[in-house]
C-alpha positions as CSV (number, residue, x, y, z in Angstrom):
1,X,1.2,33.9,6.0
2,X,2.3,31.8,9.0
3,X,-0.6,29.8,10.7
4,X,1.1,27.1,12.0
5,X,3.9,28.3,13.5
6,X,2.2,30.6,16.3
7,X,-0.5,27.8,17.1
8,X,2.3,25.4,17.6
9,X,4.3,27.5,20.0
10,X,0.9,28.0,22.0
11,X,0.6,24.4,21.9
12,X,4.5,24.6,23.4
13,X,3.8,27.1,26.3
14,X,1.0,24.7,27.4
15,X,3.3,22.0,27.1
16,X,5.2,24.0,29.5
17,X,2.4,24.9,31.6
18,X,2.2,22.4,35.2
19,X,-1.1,21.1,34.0
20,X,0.3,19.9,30.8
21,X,-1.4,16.7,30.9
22,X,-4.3,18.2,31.4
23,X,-4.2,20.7,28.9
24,X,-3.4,17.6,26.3
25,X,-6.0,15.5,27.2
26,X,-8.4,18.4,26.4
27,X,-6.4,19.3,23.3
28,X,-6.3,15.7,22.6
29,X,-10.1,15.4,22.9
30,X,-11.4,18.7,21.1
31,X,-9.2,18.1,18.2
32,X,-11.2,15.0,17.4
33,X,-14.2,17.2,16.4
34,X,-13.2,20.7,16.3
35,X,-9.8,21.9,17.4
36,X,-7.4,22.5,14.4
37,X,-3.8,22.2,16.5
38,X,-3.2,18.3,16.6
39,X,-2.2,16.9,20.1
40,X,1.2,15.5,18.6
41,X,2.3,19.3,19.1
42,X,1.9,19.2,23.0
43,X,3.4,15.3,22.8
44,X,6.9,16.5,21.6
45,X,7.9,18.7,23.6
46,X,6.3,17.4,26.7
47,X,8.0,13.6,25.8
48,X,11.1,16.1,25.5
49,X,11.1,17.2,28.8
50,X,10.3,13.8,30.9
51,X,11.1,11.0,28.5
52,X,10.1,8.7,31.1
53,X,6.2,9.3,30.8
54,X,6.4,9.1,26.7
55,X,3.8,6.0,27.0
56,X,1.4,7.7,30.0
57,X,1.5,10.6,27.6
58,X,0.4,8.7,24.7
59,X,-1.9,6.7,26.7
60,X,-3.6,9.5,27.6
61,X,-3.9,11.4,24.2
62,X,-5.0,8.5,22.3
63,X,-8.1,7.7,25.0
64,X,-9.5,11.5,25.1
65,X,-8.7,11.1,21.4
66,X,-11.1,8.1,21.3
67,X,-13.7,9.7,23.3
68,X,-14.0,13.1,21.1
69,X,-14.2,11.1,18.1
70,X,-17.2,9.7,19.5
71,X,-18.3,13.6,19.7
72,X,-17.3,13.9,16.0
73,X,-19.6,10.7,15.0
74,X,-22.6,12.2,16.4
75,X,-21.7,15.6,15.3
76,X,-21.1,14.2,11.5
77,X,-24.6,12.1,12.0
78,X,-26.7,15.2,12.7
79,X,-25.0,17.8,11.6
80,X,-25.8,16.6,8.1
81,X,-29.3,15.8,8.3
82,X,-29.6,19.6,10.1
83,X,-27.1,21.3,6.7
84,X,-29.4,19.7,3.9
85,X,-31.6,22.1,3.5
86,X,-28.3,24.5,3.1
87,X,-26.5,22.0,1.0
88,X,-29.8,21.8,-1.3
89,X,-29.7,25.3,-1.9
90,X,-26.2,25.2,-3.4
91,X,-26.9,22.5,-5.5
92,X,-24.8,20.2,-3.8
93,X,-27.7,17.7,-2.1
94,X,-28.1,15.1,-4.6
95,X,-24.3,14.6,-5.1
96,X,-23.8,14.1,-1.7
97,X,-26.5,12.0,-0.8
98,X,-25.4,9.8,-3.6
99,X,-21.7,9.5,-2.1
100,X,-23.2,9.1,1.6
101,X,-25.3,6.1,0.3
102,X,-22.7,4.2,-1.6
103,X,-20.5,4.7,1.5
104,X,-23.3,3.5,4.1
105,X,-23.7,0.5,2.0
106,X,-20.4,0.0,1.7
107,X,-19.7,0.6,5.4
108,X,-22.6,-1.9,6.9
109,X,-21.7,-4.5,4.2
110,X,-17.8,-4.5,4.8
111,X,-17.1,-2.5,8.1
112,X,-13.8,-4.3,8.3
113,X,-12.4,-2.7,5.0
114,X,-13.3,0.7,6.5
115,X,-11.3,-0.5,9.6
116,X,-8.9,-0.9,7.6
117,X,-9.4,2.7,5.4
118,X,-9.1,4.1,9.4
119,X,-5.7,2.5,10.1
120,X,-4.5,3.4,6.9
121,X,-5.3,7.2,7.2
122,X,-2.6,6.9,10.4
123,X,-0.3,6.9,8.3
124,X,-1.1,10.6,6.6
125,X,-2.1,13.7,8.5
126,X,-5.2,13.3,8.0
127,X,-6.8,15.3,10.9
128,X,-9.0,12.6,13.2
129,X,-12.1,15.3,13.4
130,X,-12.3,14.6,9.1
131,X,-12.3,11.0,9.9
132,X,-14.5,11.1,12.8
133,X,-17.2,13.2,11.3
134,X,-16.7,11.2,7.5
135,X,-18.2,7.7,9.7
136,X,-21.2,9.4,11.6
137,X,-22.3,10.9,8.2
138,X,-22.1,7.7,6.4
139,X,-22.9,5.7,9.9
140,X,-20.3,3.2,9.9
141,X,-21.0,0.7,13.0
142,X,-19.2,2.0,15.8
143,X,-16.7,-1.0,17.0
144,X,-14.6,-1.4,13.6
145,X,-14.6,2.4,14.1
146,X,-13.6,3.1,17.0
147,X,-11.1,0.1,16.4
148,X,-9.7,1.8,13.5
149,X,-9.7,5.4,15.3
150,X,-7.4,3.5,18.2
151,X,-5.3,1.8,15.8
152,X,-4.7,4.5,13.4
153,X,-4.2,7.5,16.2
154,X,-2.2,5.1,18.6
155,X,0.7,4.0,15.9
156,X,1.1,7.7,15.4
157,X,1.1,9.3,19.5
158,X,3.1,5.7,20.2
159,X,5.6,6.4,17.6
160,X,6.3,9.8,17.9
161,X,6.5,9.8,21.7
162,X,8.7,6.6,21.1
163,X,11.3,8.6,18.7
164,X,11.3,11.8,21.0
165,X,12.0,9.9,24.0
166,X,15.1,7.7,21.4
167,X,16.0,11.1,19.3
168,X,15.8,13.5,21.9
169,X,15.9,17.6,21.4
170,X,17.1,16.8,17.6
171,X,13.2,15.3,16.8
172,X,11.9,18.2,18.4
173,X,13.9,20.8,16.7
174,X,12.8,19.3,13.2
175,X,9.1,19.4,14.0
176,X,9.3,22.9,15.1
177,X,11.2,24.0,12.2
178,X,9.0,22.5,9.5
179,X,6.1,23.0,11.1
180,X,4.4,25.9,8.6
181,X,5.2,23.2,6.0
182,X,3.4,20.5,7.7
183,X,0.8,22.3,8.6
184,X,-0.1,23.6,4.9
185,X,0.6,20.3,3.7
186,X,-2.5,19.1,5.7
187,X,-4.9,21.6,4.7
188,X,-3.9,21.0,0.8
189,X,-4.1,17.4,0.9
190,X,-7.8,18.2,2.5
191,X,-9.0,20.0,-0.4
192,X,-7.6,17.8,-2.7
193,X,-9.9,15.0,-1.0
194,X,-12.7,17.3,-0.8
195,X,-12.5,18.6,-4.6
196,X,-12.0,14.8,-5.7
197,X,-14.8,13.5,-4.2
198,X,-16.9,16.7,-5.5
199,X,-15.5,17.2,-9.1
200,X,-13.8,13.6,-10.1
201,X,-15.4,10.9,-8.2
């Protein structure tokens, strides 16, 4: 079944679209918490077509980034304490609430090291709203989150507007063509998380 493929060419005809920048920096912030189609899909081919704005496109992707992971803290904060009544009912309350303890106390006693957690999670596609909802449910403090949010998201908006603008058309082509792969990629190495931290941890 191909998923990925048809939201990435919407993602292209936005990137098309005269408000493109726009459009990203409300992709760019909705994805954070919600959206499922990352903004690096609207940063290729836009980065293709003026190479001279790869930073201001960056820029502005990682600061509505920034700002709708704030949206995902609170959401992950709330939302929790609204679902345990739900999550009690399958049997699944007292597991949790064990794993969002040892993470709070981990969290306030060495926010640094979940800086660092942040900034390492760049480096996979992990999606941001996963990470951004993850901290408000354990309440990590909000600076070495949101530093590790800017870190980990800007090495990856910087770096793939950076090798569009040096590898032109040929970068683009490749993301475009392995796209469904990606995509399904990200969704397993999800559940694999989520069933670790349920079945192994």
């Amino acid at each position: 079944m191909k998923l990925f493929r048809p939201l990435y060419e919407f993602a292209l005809r936005w990137a098309a679209h005269p408000r493109a920048e726009a459009y990203l920096a409300g992709l760019s912030f909705f994805e954070a918490f919600i959206f499922p189609v990352m903004p690096e899909f609207m940063l290729a081919p836009m980065t293709l077509a003026r190479p001279a704005r790869w930073a201001r496109y960056a820029t502005v992707s990682l600061v509505l980034s920034l700002a709708g992971s704030i949206i995902g803290y609170a959401l992950g904060h709330f939302a929790f304490d609204a679902l345990r009544p739900y999550l009690a009912n399958a049997g699944m309350l007292s597991h949790l609430d064990a794993l969002v303890t040892e993470f709070r106390a981990d969290a306030i006693a060495h926010p640094w090291r979940a800086f660092w957690l942040l900034v390492a999670a760049g480096f996979v596609p992990i999606p941001m709203k996963v990470a951004s909802w993850a901290c408000g449910i354990v309440g990590m403090p909000m600076l070495p989150f949101l530093a590790g949010i800017a870190v980990g998201r800007g090495k990856r908006v910087y770096l793939l507007c950076g090798l569009i603008r040096l590898g032109g058309e040929r970068a683009e082509k490749a993301i475009h063509r392995w796209i469904e792969w990606i995509g399904w990629a990200v969704v397993a190495l999800v559940i694999l998380i989520v069933l670790y931290w349920r079945y192994v941890h």
